[in-house]
C-alpha positions in Angstrom: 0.0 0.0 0.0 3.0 2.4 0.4 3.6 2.8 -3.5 -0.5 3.7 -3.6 0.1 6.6 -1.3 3.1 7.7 -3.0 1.7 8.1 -6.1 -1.2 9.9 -4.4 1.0 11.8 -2.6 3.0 12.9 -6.4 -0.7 12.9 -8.1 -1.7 15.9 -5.5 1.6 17.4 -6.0 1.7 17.6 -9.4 -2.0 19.1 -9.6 -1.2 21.3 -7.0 1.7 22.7 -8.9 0.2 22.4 -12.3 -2.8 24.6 -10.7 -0.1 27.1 -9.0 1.3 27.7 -12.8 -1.9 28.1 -14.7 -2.9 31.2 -11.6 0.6 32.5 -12.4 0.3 32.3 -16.3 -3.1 33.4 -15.9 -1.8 36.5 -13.6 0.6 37.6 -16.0 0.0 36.9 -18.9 -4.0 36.5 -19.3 -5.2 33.7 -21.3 -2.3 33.6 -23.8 -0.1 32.3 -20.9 -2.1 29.9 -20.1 -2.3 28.4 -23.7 1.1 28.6 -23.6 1.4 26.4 -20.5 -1.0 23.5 -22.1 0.8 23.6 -25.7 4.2 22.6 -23.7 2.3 20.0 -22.0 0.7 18.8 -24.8 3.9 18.9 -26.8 5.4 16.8 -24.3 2.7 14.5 -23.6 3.8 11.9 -26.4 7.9 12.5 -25.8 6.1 11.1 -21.8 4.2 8.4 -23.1 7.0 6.8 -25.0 9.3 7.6 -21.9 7.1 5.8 -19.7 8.4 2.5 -21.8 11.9 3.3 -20.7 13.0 2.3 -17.1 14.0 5.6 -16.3 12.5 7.4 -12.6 9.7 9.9 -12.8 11.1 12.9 -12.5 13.7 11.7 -15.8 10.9 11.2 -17.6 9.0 14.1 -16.6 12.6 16.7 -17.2 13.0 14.8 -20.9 9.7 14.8 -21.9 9.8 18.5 -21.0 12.9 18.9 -23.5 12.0 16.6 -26.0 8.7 18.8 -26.0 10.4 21.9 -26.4 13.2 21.2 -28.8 11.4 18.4 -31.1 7.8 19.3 -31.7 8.2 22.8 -32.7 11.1 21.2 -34.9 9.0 19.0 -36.6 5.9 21.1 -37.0 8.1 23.9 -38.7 9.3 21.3 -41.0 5.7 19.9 -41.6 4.1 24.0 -41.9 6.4 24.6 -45.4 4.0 21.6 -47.2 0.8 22.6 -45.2 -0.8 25.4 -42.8 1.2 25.7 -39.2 -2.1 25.1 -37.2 -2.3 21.4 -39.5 0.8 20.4 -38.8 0.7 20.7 -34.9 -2.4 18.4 -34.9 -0.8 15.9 -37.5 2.8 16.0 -35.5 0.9 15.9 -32.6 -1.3 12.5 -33.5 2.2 11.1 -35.1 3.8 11.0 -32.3 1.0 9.9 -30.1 0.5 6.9 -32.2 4.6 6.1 -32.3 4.6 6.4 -28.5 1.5 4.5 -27.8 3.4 1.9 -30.5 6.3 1.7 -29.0 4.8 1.6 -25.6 3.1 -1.9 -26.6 5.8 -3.3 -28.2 8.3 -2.6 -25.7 6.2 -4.7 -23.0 
């Protein structure tokens, strides 16, 4: 039962936090900072997903993901805007690399 509380215990943290940054986007920076906020996590979610295959701790996988979100999907939906519209290719990079990571995820079991 130990491992149950301590992921309740991270669960509350991490929505505790999560809600602490949306107030402080929100504060500053209306409700452009707070789209901000959930495109990074969004960006990251799939680099997380395909992380959570890997026997790495959760705070690696939370950091990477973070990185990978930030240096590889904006990467990869510049390259994609040149052949179609910017606000296509964020949806189609984004669903790409869902489906590798949920892929890669079941094959890796």
């Amino acid at each position: 039962m130990k491992i149950i509380d301590e992921k309740k215990e991270l669960l509350a943290f991490i929505l505790i936090a999560g809600l602490a940054i949306f107030i402080f986007s929100f504060y500053l920076f209306g409700m452009t900072g707070v789209r901000v906020v959930l495109g990074i996590l969004m960006g990251s979610l799939p680099f997380y997903i395909f992380l959570n295959a890997t026997n790495l701790e959760e705070s690696e996988k939370i950091v990477f993901a973070l990185l990978l979100g930030l240096t590889l999907f904006p990467s990869l939906v510049f390259l994609l805007g040149f052949l179609v519209s910017f606000r296509m290719s964020i949806f189609v990079i984004f669903i790409l690399l869902a489906i590798a990571a949920f892929l890669f995820s079941k094959f890796k079991k």
